[in-house]
C-alpha positions as CSV (number, residue, x, y, z in Angstrom):
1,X,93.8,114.8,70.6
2,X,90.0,114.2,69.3
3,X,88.7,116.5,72.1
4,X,91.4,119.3,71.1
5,X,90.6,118.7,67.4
6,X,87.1,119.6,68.1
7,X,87.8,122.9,70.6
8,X,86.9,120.4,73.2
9,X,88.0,119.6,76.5
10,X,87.2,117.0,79.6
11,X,85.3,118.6,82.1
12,X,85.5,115.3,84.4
13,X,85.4,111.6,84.4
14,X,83.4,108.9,86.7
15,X,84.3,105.6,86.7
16,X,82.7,102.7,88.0
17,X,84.4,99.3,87.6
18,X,82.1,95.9,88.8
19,X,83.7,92.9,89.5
20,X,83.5,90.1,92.2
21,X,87.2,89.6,92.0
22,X,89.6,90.6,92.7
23,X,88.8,93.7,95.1
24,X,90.1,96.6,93.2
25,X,89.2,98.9,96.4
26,X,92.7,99.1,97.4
27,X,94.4,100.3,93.5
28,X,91.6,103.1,93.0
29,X,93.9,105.9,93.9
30,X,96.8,104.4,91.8
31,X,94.0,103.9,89.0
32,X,93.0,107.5,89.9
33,X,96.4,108.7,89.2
34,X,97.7,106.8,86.3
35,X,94.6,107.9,84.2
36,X,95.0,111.3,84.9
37,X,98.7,111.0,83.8
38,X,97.4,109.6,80.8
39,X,94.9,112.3,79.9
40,X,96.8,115.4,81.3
41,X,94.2,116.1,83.8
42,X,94.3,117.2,86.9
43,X,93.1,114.4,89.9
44,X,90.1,116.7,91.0
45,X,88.7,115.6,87.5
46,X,88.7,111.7,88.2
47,X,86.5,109.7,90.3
48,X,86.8,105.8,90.2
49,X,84.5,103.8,92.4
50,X,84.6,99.6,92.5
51,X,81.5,97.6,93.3
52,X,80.2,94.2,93.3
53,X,76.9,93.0,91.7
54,X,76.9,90.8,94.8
55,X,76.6,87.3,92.8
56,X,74.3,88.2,89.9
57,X,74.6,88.2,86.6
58,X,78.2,86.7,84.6
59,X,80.4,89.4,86.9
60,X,78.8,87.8,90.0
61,X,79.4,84.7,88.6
62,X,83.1,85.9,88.3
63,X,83.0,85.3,84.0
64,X,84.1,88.8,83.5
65,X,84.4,92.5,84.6
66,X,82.2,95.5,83.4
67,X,83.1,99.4,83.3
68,X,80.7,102.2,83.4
69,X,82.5,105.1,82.5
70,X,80.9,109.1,82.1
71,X,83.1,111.9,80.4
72,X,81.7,115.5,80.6
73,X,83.3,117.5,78.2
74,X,83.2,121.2,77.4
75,X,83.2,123.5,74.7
76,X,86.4,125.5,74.9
């Protein structure tokens, strides 16, 4: 609704989720899926990768999980 207020629309979204646990690897599509549902976007638009820091830092150490998410949008 903000993006529409604004004559603006998502161009595409990456999405990179870090965790040690649990592996995510097999629920990317169904991650994929239900945020495109969510946004009314077609699944060409949405790209989710899952990684590990491989021990390092408080998601290594398993403390938490961080997101790096990138929208492009586009002036309509």
């Amino acid at each position: 609704a903000l993006l529409q207020e604004r004559s603006l629309e998502m161009e595409n979204l990456d999405v990179t989720v870090i965790a040690e646990k649990p592996k995510l690897s097999g629920f990317t599509d169904s991650m994929r899926k239900n945020l495109c549902e969510d946004l009314n976007v077609d699944l060409s638009q949405v790209s989710i990768k899952a990684t590990t820091t491989e021990g390092l830092g408080f998601t290594g150490r398993q403390e938490g999980i961080a997101v790096h998410a990138l929208v492009l949008v586009k002036k309509v």
